[in-house]
C-alpha positions in Angstrom: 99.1 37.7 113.0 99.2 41.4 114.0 96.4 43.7 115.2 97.8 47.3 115.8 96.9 49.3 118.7 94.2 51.7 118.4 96.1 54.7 120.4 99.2 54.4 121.9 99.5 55.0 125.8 100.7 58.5 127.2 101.4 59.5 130.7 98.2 60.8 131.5 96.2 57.7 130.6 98.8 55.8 132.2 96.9 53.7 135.1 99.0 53.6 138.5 97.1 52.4 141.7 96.6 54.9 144.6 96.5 57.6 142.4 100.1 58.5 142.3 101.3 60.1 138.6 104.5 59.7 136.6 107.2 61.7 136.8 107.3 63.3 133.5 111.2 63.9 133.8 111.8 60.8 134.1 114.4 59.6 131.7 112.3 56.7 130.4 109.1 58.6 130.1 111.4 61.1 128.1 112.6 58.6 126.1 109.4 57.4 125.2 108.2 60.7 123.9 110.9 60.6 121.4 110.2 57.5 119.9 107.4 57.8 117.1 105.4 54.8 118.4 102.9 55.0 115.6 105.1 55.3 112.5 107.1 52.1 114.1 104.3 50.6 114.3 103.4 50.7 110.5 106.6 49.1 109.4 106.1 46.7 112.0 102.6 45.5 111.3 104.2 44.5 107.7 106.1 41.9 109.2 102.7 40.1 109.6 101.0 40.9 106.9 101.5 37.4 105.0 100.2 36.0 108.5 95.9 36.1 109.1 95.8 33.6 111.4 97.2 32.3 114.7 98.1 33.9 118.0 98.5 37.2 117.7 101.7 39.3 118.4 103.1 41.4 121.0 102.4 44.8 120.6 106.0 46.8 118.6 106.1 49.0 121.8 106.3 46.0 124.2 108.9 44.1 121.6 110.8 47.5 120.8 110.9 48.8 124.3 111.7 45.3 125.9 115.1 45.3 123.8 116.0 48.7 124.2 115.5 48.2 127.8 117.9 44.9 127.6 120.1 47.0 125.2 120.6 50.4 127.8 120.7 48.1 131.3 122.3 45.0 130.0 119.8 42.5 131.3 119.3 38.9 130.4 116.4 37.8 129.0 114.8 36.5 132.4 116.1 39.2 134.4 114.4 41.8 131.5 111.4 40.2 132.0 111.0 40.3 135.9 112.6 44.3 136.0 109.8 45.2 133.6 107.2 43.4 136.1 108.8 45.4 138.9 109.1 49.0 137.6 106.3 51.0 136.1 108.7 53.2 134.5 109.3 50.4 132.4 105.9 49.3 132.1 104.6 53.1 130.6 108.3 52.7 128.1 106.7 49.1 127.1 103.3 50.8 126.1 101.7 49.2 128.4 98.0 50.4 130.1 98.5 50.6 133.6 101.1 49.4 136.5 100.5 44.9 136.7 102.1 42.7 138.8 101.9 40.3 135.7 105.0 39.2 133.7 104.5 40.9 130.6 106.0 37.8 128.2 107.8 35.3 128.8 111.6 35.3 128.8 112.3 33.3 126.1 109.8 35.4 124.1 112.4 37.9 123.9 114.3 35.7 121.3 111.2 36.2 119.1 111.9 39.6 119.1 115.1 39.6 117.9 114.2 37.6 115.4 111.3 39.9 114.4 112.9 43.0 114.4 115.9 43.1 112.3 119.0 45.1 111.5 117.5 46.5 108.5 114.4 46.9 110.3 116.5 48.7 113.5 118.0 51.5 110.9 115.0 52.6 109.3 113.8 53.2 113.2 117.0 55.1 113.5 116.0 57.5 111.3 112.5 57.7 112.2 114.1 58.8 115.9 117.2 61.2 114.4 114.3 62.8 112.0 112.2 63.6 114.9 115.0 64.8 117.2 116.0 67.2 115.0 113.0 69.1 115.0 111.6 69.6 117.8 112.4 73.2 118.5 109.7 74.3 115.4 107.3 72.0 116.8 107.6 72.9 120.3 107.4 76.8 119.5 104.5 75.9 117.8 102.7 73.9 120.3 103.3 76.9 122.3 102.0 79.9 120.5 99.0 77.7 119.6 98.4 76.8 123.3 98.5 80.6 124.1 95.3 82.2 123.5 97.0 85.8 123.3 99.1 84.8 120.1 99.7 86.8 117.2 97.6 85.1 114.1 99.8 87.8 112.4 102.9 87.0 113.4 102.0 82.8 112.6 101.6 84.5 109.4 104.5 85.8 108.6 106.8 82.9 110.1 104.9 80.9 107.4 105.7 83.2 104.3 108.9 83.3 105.4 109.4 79.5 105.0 108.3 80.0 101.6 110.5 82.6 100.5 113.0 80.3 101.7 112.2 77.9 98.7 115.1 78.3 96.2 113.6 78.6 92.7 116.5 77.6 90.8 117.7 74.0 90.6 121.2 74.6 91.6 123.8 72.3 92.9 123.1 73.4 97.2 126.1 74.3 99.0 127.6 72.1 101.1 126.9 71.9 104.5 127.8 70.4 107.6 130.4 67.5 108.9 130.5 64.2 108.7 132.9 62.1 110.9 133.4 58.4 109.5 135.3 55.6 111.6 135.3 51.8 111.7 135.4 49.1 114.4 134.6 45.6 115.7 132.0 44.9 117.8 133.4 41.4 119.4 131.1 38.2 119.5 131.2 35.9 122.9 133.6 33.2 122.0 136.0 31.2 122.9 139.3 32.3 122.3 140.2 30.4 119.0 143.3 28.1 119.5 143.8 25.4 116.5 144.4 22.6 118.3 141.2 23.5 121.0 139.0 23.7 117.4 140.2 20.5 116.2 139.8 18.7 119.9 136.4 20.0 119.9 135.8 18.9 116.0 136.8 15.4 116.5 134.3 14.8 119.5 131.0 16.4 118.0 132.4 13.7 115.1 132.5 10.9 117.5 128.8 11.8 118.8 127.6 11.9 115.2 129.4 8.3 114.6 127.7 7.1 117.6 124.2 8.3 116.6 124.3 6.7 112.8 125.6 3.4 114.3 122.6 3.2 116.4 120.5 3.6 113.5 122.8 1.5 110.5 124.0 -1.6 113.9 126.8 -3.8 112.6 130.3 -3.2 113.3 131.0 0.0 115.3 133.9 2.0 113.8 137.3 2.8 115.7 137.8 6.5 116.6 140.6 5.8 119.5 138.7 8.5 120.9 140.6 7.9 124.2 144.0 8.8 122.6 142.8 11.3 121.0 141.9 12.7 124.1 145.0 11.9 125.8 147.3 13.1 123.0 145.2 16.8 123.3 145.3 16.6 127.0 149.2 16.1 127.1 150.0 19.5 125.2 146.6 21.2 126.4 147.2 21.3 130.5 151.1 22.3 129.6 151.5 26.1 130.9 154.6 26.7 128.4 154.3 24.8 125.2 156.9 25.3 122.3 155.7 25.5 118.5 157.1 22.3 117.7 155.1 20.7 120.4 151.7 22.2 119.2 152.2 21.2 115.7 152.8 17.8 116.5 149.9 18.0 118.6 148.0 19.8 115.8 149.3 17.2 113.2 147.7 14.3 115.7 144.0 15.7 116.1 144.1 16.1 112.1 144.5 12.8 111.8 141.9 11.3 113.9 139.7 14.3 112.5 140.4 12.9 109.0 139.2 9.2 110.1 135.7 10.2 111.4 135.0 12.2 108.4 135.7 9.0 106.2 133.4 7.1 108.9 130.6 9.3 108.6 131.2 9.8 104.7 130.5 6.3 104.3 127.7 6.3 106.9 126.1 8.7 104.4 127.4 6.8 100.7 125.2 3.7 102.4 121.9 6.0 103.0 121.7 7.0 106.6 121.8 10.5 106.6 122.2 13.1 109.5 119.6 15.5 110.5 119.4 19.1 108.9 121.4 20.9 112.2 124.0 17.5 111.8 124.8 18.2 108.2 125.1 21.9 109.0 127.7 21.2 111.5 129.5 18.2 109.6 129.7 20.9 106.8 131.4 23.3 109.3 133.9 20.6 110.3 134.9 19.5 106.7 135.5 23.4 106.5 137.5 23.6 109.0 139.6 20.9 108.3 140.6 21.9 105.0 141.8 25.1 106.6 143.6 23.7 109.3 145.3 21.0 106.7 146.6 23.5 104.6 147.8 25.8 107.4 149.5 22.7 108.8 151.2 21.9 105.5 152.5 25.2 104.4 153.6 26.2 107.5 151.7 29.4 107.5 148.8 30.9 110.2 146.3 32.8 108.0 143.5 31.5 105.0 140.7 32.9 103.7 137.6 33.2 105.4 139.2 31.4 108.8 136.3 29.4 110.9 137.2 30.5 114.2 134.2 29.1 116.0 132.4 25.9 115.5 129.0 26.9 116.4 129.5 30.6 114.8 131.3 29.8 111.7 130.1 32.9 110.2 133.0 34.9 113.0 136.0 36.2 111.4 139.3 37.4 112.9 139.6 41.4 112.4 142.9 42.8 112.5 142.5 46.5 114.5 146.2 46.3 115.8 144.7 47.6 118.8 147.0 47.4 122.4 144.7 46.0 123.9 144.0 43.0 121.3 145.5 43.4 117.9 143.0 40.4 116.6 139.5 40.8 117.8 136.6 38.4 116.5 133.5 39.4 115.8 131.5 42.1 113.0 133.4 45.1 111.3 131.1 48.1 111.3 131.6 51.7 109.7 129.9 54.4 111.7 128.8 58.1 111.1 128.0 60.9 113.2 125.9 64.5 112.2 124.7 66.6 114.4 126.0 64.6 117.4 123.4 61.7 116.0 125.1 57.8 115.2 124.1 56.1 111.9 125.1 52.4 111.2 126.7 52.6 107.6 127.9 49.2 106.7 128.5 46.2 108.8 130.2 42.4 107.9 132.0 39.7 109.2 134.3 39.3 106.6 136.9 41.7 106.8 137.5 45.0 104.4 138.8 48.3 103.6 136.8 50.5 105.2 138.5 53.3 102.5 135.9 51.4 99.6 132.6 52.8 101.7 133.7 55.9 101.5 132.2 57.4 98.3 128.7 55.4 99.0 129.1 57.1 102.6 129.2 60.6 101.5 126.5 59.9 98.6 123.6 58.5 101.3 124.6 61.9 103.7 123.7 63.8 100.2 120.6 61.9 100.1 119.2 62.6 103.2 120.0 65.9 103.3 120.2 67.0 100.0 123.7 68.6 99.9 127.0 67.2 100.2 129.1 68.0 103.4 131.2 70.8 104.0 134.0 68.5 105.6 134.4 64.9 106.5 136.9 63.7 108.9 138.2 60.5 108.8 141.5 58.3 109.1 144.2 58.2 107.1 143.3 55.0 105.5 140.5 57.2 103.6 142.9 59.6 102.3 143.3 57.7 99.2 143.6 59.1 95.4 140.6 58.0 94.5 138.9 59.6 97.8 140.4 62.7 96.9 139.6 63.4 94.0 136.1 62.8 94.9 136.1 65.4 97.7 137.7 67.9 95.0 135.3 67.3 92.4 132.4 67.8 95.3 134.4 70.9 97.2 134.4 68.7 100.1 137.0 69.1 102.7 138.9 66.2 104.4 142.2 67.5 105.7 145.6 65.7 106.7 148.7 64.3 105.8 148.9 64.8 101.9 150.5 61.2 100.0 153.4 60.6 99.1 156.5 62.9 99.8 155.8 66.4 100.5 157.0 69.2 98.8 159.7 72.0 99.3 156.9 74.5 99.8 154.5 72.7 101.6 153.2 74.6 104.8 150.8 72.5 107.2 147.9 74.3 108.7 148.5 72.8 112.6 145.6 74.9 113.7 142.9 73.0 111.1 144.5 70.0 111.6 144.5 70.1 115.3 141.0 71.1 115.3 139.5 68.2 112.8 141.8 65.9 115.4 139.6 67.0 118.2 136.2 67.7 116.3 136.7 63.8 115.2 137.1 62.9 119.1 133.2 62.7 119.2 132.9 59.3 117.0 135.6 57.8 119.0 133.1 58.9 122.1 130.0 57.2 120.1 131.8 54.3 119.9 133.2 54.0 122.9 129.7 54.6 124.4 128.3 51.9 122.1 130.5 49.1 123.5 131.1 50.6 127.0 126.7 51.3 128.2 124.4 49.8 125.0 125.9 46.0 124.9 127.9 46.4 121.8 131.6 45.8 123.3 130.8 41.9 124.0 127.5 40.5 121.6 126.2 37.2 123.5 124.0 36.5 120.5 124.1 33.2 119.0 122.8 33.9 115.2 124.4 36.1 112.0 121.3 37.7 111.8 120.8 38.6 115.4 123.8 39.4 116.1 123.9 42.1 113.2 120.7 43.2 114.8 122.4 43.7 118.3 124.5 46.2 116.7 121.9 48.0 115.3 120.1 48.3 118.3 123.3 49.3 120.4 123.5 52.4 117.8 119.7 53.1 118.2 119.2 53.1 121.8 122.5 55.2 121.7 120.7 57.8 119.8 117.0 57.8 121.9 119.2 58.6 125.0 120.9 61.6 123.5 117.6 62.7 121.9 115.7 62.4 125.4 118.2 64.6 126.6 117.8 67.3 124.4 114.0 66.7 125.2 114.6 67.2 128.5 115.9 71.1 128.1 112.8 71.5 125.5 110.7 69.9 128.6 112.1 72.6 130.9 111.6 75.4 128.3 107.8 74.5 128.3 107.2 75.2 131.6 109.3 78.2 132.3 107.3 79.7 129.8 104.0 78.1 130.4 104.8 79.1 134.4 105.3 83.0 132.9 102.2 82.7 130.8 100.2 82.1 134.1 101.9 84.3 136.1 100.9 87.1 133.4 97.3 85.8 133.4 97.2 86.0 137.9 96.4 82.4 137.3 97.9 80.4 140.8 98.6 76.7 140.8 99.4 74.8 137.6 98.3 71.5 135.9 101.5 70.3 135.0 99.5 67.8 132.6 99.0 70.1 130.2 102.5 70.5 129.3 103.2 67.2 129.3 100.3 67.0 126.9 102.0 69.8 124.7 105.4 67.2 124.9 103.6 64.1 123.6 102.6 65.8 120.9 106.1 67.0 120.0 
């Protein structure tokens, strides 16, 4: 159950004891002005709208603010809750009244949240937050001239005939307009580092503890496992420092084996009726999975399958191939990524791994949509340089320069200056990206669900953009009150309510 605010809080209603006031500059008061709280709060009162009765919910500024709080600082979720206690900074972000000494929600509330607000969810709140940061010079203008009682009513007047003649009156294709940098990456989960013979080790005890619970409840003869061995015979080649290939796959070959005989206990287990419980069958499932990848690996010699378990309690993790010096194998989601106008949009995300040179067309077609005209340019990587990709950019006058395919010709004369420059105008994605991972949570994901997980990213993205947007708010900030400051100066008026300009920002 959901019942929406009736207005949400602002600086000046903002209660703080002993009469001290907010800084308005501050970064998180800034960043709460560019958040539209009410539109947010729309989509997020839908989530509960099957829902009439029960508690009801935490507001969508405490749930959205709490994770974009978690997402920027990197807080657990007890430490999140007891930094939000402590700072009314944080408290005014959350949409709260007035500075409390309460805990706002419990910590493990926070995994409600996550739940609640999802990666589909996330994006449309992206947009909400690019759409409004990208026009707030109009709206700021505006706030001013009507604030100033000496405007022109002609010159409003004329501004507004002017958008009008601005209408086209044909239905034209529009030119293109505008770059659009694509790249890909991983975002890595927090797992162990996947060995074979560590997955199979771990496989064969959660089978011994499920052999252990149906025997309590089926009694008679208890089933050998030589779970002792087993455990020796792992421990052997595990605790060696140096271990050859032809150790580890004898090794491997062993835990296979005693694998293979629990499975054929608990099958039987379940053939005579006594069944595991839903989380149990999930994660015999998982096993069986697993073991049929590992078999085959074993017996044609070879180190890759399709759609490789690599975790036992995140089966849904893939290995993606980046060929990166760091790690040329990370684990985890494979995202594409797009930046315009210095603003980071989450374009497809999976675990499975792909060719990121397939998203390209459905790319460039949502840019057209939501801004009705194709780009000018797009700069990519090689791997989108494909026939089929250009031949899409030629039919669409789009430009997306680089090595041409195949063998060049006798007359063929690079242009090193464009080239350089789309080298170094595609820098910024690499920044977005490594800004992402490196300060908003998305280089290590400590989630334990598909779903949150892919919501993790999203928010990494999002609260990537609200700190780039408050920025720019913050040099619209200080252009209100130079010029409110001259307007008063003009007027012989002395000291200054600085509330009324902050008033004139919330409204932006």
């Amino acid at each position: 159950m959901y019942k929406p605010q009736s207005k949400q809080i602002s600086i000046t209603d903002f209660n703080m004891p002993l009469g001290i006031e907010l800084n308005p500059t501050n970064r998180w008061v800034l960043k709460a002005a560019t958040i539209p709280w009410d539109d947010i709060e729309v989509k997020y009162a839908d989530l509960f709208k099957d829902s009439k009765y029960g508690n009801v919910a935490y507001p969508l500024r405490l749930a959205l603010g709490a994770l974009l709080i978690k997402a920027t600082l990197g807080y657990s979720d007890v430490e999140l809750a007891f930094q939000i206690q402590e700072n009314p900074y944080l408290q005014y972000f959350c949409g709260l009244p007035g500075y409390t000494n309460e805990l706002p929600f419990d910590p493990s509330t926070v995994t409600h949240f996550r739940k609640r607000l999802s990666e589909a969810t996330l994006q449309e709140i992206n947009e909400m937050v690019i759409a409004k940061a990208l026009k707030p010079k109009k709206q700021v203008n505006k706030q001013h001239k009507d604030h100033d009682s000496d405007s022109d009513q002609h010159g409003n007047h004329e501004d507004t005939s002017s958008d009008v003649a601005q209408t086209p009156t044909d239905e034209k294709e529009p030119k293109n307009k505008g770059t659009l940098i694509l790249d890909s990456t991983c975002a890595p989960q927090h797992i162990r580092f996947p060995m074979d013979l560590s997955l199979l080790d771990e496989s064969r005890r959660k089978l011994e503890k499920m052999i252990d619970d149906l025997y309590k409840s089926a009694g008679g003869k208890k089933p050998r496992t030589y779970r002792k061995k087993a455990r020796k015979d792992f421990l052997v080649v595990a605790k060696k420092k140096n271990k050859t290939k032809k150790e580890i796959r004898k090794a491997i070959g062993k835990q296979l084996g005693y694998v293979e005989r629990d499975i054929k206990h608990i099958t039987k287990y379940k053939t005579a009726g006594y069944n595991l419980s839903t989380g149990g069958q999930l994660l015999f499932f998982t096993i069986c999975k697993l073991f049929e990848q590992q078999s085959e690996m074993h017996k044609t010699h070879t180190n890759t399958v399709k759609h490789r378990i690599v975790s036992i309690r995140q089966p849904w993790v893939r290995p993606i191939v980046r060929g990166k010096a760091r790690a040329k194998v990370e684990f985890g989601a494979k995202l594409d990524i797009s930046v315009y106008k210095g603003f980071a949009r989450l374009e497809h995300t999976s675990f499975e791994a792909y060719n990121e040179s397939e998203n390209f067309k459905s790319q460039v077609e949502r840019f057209r949509k939501r801004e009705g005209h194709y780009p000018n340019r797009v700069l990519a990587d090689q791997i989108h340089r494909n026939r089929e990709n250009l031949k899409f950019c030629t039919e669409h006058n789009i430009s997306m320069l680089g090595k041409p395919l195949g063998r060049p010709s006798k007359d063929y004369v690079p242009n090193k200056k464009q080239i350089r420059k789309s080298e170094i105008d595609r820098i910024e994605v690499e920044r977005k990206i490594g800004l992402a991972k490196g300060s908003y949570g998305m280089g290590l994901l400590r989630t334990k669900l598909r779903n949150t997980s892919l919501g993790m990213i999203a928010l990494s993205i999002l609260a990537m953009n609200i700190s780039r947007s408050a920025k720019l708010l913050f040099v619209f900030f200080i252009f209100i009150i130079k010029n409110f400051c001259a307007n008063l100066k003009k007027k012989n008026i002395g000291l200054m309510d600085y509330h009324q300009p902050c008033m004139m920002l919330e409204n932006v």
